[in-house]
Backbone of each chain as nested JSON, in Angstrom:
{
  "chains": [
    {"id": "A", "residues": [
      {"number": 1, "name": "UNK", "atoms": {"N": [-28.912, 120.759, -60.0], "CA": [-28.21, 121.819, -60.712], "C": [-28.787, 121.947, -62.115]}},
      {"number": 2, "name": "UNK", "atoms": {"N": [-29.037, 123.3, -62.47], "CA": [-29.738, 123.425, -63.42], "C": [-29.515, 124.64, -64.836]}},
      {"number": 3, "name": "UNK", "atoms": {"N": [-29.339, 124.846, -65.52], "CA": [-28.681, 125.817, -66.275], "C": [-29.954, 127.061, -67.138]}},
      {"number": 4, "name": "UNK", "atoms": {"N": [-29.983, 127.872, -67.042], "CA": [-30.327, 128.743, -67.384], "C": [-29.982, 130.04, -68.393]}},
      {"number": 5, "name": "UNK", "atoms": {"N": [-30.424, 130.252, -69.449], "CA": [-29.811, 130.985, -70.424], "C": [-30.88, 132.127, -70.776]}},
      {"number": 6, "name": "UNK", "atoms": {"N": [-30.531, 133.276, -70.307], "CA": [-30.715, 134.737, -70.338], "C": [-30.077, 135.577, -71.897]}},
      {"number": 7, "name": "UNK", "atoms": {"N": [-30.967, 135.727, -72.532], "CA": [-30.573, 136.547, -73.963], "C": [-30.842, 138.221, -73.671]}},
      {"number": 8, "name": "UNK", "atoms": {"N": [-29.865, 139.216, -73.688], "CA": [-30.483, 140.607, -73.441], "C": [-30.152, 141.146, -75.37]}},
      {"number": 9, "name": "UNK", "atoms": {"N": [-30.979, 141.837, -75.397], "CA": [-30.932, 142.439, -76.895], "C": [-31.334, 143.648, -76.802]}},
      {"number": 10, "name": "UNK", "atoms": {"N": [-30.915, 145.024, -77.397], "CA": [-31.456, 146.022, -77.25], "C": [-32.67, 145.675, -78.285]}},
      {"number": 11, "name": "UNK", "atoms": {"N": [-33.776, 146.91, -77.698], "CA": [-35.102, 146.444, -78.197], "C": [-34.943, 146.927, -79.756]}},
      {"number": 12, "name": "UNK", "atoms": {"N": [-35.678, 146.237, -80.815], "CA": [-35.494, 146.97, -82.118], "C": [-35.639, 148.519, -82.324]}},
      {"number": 13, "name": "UNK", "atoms": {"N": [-35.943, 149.0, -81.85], "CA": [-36.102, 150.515, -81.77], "C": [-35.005, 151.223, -81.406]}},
      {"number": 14, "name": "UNK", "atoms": {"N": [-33.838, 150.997, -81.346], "CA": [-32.978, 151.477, -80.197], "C": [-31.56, 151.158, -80.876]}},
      {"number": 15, "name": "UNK", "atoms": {"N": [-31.117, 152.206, -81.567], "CA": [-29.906, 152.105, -82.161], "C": [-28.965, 151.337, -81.95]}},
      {"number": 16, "name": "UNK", "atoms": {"N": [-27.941, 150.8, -82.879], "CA": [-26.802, 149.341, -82.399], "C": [-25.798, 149.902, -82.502]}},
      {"number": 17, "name": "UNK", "atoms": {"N": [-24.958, 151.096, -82.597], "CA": [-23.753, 151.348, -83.232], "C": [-22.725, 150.191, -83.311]}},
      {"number": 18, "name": "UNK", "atoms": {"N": [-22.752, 149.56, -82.177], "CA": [-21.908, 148.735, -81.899], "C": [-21.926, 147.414, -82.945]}},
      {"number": 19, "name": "UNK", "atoms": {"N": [-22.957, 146.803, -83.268], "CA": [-23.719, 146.196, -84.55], "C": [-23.451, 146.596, -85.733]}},
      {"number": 20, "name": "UNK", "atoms": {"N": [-23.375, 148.333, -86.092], "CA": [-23.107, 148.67, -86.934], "C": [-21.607, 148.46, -87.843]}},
      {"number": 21, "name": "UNK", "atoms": {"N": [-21.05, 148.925, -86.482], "CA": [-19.303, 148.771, -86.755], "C": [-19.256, 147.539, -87.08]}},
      {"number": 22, "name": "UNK", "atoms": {"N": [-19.811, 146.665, -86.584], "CA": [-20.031, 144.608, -86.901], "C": [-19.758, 144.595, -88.247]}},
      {"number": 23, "name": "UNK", "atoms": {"N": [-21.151, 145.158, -88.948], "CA": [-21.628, 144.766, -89.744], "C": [-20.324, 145.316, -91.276]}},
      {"number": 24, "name": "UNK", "atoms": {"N": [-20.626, 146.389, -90.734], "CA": [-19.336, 147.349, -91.264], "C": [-18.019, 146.632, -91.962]}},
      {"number": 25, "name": "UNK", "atoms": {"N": [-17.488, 146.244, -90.448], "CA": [-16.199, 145.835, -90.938], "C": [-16.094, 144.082, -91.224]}},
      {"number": 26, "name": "UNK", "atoms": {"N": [-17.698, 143.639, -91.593], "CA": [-17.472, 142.279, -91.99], "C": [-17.442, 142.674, -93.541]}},
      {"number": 27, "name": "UNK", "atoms": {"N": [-17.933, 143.472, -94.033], "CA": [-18.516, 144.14, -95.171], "C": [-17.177, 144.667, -95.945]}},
      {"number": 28, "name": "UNK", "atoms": {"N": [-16.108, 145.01, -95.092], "CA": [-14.793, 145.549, -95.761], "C": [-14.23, 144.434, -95.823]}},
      {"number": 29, "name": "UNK", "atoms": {"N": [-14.294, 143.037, -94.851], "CA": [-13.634, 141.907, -94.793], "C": [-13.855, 141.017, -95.991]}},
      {"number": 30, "name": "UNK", "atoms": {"N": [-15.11, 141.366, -96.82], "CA": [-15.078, 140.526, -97.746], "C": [-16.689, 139.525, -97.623]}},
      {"number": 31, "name": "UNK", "atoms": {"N": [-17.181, 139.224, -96.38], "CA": [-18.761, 138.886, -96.557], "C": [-19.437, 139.401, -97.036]}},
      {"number": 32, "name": "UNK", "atoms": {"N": [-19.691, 138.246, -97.734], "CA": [-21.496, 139.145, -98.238], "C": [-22.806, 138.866, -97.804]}},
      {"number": 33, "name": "UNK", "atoms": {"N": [-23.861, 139.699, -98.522], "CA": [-24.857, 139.796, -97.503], "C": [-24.982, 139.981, -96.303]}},
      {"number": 34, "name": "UNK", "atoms": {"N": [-24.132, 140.943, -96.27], "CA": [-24.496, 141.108, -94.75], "C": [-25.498, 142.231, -94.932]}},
      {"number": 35, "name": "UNK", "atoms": {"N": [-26.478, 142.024, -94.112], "CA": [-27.63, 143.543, -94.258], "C": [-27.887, 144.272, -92.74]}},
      {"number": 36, "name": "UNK", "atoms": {"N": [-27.649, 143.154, -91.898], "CA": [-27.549, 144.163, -90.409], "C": [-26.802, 143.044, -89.499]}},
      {"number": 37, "name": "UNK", "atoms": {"N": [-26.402, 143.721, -88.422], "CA": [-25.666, 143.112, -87.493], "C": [-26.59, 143.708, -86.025]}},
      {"number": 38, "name": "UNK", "atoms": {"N": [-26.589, 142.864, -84.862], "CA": [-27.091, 143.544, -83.952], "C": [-26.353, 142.962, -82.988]}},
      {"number": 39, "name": "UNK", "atoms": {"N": [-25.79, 143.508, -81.65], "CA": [-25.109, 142.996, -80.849], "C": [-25.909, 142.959, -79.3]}},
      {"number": 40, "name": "UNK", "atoms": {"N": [-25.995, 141.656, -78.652], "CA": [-26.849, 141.398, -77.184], "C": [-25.834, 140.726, -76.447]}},
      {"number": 41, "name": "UNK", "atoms": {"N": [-26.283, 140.504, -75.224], "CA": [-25.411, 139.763, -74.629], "C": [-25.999, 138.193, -73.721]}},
      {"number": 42, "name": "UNK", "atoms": {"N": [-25.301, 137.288, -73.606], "CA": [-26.115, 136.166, -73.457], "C": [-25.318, 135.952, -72.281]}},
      {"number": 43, "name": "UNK", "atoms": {"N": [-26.508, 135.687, -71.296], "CA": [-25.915, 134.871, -69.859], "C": [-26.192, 133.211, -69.477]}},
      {"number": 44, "name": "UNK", "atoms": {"N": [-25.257, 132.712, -69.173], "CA": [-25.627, 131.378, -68.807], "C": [-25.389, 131.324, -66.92]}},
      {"number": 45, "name": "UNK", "atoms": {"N": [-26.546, 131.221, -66.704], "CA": [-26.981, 131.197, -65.201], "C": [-27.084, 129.622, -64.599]}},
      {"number": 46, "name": "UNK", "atoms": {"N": [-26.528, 129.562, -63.784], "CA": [-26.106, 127.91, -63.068], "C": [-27.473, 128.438, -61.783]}},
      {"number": 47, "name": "UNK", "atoms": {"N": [-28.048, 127.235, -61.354], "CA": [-28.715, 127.642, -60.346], "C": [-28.739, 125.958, -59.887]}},
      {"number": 48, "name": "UNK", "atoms": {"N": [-29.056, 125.857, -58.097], "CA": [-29.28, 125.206, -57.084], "C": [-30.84, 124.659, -57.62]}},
      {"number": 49, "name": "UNK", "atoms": {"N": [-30.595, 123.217, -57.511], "CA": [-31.848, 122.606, -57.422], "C": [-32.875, 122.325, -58.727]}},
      {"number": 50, "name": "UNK", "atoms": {"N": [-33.283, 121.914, -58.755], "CA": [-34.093, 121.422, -59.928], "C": [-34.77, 122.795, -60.554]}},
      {"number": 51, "name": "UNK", "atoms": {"N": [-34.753, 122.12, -62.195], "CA": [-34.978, 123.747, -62.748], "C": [-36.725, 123.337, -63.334]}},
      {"number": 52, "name": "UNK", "atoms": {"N": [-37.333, 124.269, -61.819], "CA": [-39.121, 124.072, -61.85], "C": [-39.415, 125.714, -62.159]}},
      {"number": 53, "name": "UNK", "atoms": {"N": [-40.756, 125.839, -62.169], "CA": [-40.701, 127.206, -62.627], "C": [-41.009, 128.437, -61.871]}},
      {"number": 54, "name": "UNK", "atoms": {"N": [-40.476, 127.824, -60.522], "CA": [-40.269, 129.177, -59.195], "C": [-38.655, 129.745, -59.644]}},
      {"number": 55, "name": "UNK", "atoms": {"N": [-37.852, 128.027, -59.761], "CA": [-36.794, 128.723, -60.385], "C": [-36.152, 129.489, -61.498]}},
      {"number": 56, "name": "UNK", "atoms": {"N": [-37.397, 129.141, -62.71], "CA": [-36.867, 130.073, -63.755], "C": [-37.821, 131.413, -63.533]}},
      {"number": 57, "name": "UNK", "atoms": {"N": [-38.684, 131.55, -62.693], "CA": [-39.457, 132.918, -62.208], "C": [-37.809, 133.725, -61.585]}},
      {"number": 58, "name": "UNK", "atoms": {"N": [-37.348, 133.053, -60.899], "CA": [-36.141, 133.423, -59.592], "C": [-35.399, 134.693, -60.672]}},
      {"number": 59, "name": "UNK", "atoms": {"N": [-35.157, 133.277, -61.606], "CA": [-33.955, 134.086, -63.104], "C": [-34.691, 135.294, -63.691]}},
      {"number": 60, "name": "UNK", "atoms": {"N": [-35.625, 134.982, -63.895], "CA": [-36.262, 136.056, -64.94], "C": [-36.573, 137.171, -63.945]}},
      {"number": 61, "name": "UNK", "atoms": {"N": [-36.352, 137.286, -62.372], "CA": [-36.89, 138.151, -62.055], "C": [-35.226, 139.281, -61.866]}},
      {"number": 62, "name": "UNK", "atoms": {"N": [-34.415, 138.2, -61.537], "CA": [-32.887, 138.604, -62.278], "C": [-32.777, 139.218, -63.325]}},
      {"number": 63, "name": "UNK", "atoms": {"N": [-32.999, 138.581, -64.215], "CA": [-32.714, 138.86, -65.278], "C": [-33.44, 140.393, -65.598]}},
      {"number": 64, "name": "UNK", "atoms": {"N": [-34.735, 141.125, -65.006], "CA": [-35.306, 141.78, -64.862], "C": [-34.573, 143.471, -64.577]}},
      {"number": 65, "name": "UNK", "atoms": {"N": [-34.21, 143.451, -63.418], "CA": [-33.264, 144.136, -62.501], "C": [-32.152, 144.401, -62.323]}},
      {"number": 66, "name": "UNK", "atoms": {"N": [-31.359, 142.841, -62.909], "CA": [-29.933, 143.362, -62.823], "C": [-28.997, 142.684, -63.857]}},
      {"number": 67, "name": "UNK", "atoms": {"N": [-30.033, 142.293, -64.957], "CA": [-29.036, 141.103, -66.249], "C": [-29.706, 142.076, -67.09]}},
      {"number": 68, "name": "UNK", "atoms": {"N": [-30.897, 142.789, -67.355], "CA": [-31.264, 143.535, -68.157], "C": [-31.454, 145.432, -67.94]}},
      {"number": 69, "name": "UNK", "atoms": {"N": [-31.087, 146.489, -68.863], "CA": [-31.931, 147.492, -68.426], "C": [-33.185, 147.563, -69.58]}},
      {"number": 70, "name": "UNK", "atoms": {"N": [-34.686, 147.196, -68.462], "CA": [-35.507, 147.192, -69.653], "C": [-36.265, 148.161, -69.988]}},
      {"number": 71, "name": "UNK", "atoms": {"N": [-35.666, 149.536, -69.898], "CA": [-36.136, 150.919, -70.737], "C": [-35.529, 150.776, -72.183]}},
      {"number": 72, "name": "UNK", "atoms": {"N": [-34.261, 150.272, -72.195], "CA": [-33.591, 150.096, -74.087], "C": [-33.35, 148.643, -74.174]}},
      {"number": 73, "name": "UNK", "atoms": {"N": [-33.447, 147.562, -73.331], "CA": [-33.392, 146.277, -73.306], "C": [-34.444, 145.258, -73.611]}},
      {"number": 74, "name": "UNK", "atoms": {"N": [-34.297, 144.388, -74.286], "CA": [-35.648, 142.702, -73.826], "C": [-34.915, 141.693, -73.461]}},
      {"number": 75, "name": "UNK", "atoms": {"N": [-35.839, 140.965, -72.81], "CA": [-34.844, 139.63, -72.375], "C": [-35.481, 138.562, -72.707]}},
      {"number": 76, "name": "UNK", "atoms": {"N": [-35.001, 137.406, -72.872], "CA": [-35.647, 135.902, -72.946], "C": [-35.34, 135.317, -72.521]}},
      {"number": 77, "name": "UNK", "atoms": {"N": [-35.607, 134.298, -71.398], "CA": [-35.196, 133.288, -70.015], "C": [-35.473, 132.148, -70.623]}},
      {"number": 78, "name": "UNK", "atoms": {"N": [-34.901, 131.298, -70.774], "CA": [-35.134, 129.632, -71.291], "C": [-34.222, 128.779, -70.401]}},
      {"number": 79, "name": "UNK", "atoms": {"N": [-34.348, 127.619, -70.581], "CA": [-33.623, 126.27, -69.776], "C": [-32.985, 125.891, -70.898]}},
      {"number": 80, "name": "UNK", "atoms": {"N": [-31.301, 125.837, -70.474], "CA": [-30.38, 125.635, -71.756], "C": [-30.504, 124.407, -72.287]}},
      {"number": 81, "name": "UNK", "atoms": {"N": [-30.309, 124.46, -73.413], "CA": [-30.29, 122.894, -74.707], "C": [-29.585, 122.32, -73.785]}}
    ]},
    {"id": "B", "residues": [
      {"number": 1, "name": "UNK", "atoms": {"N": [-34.087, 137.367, -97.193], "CA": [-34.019, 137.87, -95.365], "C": [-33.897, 136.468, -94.434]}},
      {"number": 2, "name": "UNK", "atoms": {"N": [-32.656, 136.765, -93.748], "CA": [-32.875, 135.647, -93.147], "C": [-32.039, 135.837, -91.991]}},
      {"number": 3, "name": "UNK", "atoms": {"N": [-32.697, 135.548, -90.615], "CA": [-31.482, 135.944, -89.394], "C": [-30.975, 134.797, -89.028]}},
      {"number": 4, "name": "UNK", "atoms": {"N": [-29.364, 134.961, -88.548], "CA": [-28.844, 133.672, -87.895], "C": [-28.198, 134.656, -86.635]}},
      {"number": 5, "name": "UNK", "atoms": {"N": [-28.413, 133.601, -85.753], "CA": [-27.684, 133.876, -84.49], "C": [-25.969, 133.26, -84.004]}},
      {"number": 6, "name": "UNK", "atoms": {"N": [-25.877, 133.968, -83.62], "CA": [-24.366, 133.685, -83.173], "C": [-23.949, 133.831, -81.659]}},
      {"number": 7, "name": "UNK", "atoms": {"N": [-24.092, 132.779, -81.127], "CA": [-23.506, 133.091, -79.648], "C": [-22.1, 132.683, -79.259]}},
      {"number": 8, "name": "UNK", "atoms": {"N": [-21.173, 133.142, -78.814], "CA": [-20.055, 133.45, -78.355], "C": [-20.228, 133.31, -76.682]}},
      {"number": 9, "name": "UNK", "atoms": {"N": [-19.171, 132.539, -76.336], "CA": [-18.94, 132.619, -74.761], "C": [-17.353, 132.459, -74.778]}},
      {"number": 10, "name": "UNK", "atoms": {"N": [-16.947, 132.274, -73.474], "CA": [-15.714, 132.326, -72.818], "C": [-15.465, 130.598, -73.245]}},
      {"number": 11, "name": "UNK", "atoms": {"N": [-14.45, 129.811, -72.871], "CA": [-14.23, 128.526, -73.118], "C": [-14.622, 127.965, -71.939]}},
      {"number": 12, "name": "UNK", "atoms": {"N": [-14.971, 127.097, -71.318], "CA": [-15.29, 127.038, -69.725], "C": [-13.949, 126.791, -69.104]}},
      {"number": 13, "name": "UNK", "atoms": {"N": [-12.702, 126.71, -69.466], "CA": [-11.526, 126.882, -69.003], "C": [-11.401, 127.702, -68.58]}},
      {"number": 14, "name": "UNK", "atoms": {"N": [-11.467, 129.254, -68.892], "CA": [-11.467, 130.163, -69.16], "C": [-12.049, 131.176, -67.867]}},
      {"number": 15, "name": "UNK", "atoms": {"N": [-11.092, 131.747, -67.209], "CA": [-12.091, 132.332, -65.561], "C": [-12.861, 133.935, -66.344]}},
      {"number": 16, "name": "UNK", "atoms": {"N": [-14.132, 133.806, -65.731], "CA": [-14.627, 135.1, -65.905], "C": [-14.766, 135.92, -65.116]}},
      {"number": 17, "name": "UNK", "atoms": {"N": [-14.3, 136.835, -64.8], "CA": [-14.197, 137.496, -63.263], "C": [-15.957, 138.61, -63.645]}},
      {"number": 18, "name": "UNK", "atoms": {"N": [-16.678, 138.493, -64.822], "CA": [-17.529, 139.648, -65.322], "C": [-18.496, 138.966, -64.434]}},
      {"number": 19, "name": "UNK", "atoms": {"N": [-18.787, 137.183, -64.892], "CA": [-19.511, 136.804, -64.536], "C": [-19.686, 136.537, -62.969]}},
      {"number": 20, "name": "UNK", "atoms": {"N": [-18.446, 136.456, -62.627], "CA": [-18.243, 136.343, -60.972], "C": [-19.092, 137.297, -60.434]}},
      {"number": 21, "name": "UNK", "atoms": {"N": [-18.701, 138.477, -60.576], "CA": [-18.989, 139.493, -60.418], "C": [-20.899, 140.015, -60.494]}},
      {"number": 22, "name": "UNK", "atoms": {"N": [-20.957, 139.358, -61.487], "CA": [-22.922, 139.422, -61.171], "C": [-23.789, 138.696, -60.555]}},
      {"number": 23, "name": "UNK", "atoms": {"N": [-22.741, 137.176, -59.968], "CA": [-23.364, 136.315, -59.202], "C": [-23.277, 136.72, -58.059]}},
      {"number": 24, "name": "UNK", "atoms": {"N": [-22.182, 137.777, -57.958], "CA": [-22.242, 138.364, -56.551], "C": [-22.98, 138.785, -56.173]}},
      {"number": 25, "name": "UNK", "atoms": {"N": [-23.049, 139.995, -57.288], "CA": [-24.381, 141.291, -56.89], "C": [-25.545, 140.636, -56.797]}},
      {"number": 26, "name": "UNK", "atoms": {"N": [-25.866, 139.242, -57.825], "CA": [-27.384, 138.851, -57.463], "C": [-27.358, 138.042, -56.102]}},
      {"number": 27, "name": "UNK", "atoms": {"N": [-26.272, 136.991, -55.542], "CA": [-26.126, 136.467, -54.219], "C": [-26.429, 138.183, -53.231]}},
      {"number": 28, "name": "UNK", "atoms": {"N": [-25.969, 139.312, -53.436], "CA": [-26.008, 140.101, -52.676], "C": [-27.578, 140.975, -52.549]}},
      {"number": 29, "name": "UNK", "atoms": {"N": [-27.96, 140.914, -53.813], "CA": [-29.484, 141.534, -53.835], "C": [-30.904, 140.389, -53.346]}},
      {"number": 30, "name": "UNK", "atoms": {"N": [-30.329, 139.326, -53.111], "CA": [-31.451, 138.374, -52.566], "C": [-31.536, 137.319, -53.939]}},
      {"number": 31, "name": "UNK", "atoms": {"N": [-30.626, 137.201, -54.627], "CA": [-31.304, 135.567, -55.611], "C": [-30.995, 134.679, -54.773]}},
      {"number": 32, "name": "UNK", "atoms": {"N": [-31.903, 133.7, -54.971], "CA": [-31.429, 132.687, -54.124], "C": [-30.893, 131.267, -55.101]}},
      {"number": 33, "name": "UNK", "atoms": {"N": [-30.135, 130.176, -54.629], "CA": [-29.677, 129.31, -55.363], "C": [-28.311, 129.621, -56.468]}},
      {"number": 34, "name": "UNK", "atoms": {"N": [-28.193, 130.969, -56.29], "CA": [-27.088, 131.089, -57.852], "C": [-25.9, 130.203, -57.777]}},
      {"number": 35, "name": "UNK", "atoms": {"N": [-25.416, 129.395, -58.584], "CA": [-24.389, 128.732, -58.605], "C": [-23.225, 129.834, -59.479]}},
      {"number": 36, "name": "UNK", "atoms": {"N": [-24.024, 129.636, -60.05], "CA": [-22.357, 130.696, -61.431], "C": [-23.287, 130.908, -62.367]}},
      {"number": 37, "name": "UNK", "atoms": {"N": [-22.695, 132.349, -62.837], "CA": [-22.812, 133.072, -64.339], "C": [-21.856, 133.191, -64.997]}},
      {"number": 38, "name": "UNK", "atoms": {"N": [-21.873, 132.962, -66.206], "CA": [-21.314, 133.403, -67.174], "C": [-21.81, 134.167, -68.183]}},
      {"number": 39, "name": "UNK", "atoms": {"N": [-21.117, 134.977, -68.261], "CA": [-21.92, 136.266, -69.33], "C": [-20.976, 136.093, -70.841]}},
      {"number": 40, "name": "UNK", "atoms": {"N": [-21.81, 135.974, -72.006], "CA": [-20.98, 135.899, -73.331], "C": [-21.507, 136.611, -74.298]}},
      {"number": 41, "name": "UNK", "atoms": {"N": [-21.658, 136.823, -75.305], "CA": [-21.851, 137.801, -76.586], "C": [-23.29, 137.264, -76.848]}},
      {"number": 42, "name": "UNK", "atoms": {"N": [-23.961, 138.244, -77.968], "CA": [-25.378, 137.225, -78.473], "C": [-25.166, 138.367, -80.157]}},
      {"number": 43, "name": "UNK", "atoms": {"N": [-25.064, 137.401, -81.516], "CA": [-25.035, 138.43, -82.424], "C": [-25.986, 137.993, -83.122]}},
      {"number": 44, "name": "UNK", "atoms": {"N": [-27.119, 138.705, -83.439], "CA": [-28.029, 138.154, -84.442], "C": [-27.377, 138.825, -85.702]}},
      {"number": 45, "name": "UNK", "atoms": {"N": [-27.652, 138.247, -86.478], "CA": [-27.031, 138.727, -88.181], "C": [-28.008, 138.83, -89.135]}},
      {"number": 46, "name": "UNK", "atoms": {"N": [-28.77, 139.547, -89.626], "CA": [-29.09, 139.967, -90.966], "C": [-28.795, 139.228, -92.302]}},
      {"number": 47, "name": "UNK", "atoms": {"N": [-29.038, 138.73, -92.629], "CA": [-28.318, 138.329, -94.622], "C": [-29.778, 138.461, -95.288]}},
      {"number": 48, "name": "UNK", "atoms": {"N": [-29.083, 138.929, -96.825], "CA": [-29.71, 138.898, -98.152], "C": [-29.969, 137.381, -98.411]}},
      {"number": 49, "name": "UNK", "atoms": {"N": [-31.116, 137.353, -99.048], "CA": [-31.679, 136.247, -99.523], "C": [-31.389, 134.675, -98.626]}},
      {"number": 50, "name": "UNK", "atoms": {"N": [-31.666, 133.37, -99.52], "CA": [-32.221, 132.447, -98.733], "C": [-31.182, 131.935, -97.389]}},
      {"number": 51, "name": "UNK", "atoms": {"N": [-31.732, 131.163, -96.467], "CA": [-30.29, 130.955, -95.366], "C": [-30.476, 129.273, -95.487]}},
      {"number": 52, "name": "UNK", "atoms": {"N": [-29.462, 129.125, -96.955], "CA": [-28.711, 128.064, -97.054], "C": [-28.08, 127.615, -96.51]}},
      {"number": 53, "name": "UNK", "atoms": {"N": [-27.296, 126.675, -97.111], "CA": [-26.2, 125.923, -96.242], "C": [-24.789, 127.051, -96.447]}},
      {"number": 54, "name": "UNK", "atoms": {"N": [-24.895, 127.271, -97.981], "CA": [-23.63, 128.264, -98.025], "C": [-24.104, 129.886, -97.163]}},
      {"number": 55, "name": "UNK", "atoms": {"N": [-24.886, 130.182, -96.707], "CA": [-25.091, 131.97, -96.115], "C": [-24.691, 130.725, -94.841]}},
      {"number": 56, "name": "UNK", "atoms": {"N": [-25.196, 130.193, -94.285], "CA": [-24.641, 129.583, -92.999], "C": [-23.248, 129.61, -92.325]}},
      {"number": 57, "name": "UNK", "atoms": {"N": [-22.434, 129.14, -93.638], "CA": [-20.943, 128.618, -93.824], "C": [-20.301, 130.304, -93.979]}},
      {"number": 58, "name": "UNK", "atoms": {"N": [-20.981, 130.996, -94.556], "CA": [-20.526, 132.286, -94.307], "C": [-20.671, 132.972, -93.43]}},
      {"number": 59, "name": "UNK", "atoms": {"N": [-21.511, 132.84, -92.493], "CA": [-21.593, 133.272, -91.148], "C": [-20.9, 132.723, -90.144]}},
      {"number": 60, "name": "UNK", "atoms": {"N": [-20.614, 131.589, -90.184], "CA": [-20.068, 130.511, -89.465], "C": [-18.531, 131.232, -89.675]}},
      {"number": 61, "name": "UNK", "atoms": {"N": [-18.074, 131.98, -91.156], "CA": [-16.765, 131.852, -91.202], "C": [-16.357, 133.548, -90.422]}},
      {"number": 62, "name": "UNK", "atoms": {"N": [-17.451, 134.218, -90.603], "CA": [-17.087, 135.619, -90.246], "C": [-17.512, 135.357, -88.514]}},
      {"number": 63, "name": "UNK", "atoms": {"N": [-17.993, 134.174, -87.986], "CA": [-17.915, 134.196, -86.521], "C": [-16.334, 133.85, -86.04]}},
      {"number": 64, "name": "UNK", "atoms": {"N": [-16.057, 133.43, -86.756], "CA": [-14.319, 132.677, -86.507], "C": [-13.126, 133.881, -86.678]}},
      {"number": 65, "name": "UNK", "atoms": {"N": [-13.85, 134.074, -87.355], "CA": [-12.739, 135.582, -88.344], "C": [-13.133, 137.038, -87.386]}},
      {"number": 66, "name": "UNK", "atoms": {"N": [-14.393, 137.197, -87.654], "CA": [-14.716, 138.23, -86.855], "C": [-15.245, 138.608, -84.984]}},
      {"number": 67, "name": "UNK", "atoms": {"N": [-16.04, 137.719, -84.997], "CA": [-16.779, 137.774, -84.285], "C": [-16.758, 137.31, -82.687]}},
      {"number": 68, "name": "UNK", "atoms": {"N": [-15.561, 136.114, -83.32], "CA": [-15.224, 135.224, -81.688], "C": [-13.806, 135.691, -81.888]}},
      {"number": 69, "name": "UNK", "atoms": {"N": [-13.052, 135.459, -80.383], "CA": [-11.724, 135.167, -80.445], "C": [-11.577, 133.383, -80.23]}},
      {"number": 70, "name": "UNK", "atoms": {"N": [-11.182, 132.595, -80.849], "CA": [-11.263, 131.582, -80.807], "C": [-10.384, 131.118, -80.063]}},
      {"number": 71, "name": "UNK", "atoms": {"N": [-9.015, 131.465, -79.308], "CA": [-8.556, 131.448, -78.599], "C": [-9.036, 131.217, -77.189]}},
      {"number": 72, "name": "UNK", "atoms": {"N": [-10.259, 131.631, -76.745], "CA": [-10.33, 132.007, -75.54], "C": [-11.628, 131.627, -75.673]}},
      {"number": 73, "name": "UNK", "atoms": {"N": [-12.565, 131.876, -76.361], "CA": [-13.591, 131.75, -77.118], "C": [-14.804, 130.594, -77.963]}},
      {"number": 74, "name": "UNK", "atoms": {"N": [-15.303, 130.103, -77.458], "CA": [-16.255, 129.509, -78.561], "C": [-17.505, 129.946, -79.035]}},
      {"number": 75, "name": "UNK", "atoms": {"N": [-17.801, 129.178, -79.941], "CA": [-19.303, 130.196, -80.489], "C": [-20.156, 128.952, -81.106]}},
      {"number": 76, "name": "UNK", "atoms": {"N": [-21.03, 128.942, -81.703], "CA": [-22.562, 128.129, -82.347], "C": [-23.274, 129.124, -83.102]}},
      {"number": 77, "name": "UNK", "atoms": {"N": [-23.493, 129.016, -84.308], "CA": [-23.685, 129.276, -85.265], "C": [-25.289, 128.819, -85.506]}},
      {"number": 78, "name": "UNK", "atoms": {"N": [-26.434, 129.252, -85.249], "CA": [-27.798, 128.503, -85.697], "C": [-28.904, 129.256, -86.129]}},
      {"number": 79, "name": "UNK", "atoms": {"N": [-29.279, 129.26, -87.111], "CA": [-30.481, 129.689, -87.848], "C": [-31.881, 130.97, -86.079]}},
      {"number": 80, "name": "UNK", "atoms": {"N": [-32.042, 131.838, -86.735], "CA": [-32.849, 132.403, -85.617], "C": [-34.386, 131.789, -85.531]}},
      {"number": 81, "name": "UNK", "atoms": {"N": [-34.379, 131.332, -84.49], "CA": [-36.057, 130.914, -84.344], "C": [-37.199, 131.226, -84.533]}}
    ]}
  ]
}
């Protein structure tokens, strides 16, 4: 058993509104420095069997198709800390 | 300039029916091995000038305040790579 961690981020090019409002209302809350906020979403993927690198191919090809859309998306596949 | 990341997940107490739900579709599209997903937040953050210990502690505090529900919620706070 092996753990797997999938990062999706919209690509820098590609507006955050959602980030924005972040950043926004940390900014009315009283933080400072805040200069941008960006919002992604992180998957932690459990997988069968030792984590070799057919299996993190397996994820990333997941992560590809149906954890990412990669026309406004990037992803990064790693083996969790 | 300095980015810190912020990841947010569910507590592992905590049932995710989101993540259920994509281990399905990938058990259903041909992954093979999936044990479980869990799907959680990913916030990279922006700050002005150096990323001290105090811009840290301020990020750390607007993840608590803002960013996580801590209730339900945990998060990690770490400098971007």
């Amino acid at each position: 058993m092996a753990r797997v961690v999938v990062d999706v981020m919209l690509k820098p090019e590609i507006l955050d509104p959602q980030g924005q409002a972040i950043a926004a209302a940390g900014s009315r809350l009283g933080f400072e420095g805040l200069k941008e906020v960006r919002q992604g979403k992180r998957f932690e993927v459990e997988i069968d069997g030792e984590l070799d690198d057919a299996a993190v191919a397996e994820v990333r090809r997941m992560a590809e198709t149906l954890l990412a859309n990669t026309v406004i998306e990037e992803f990064e596949v790693r083996p969790a800390s």
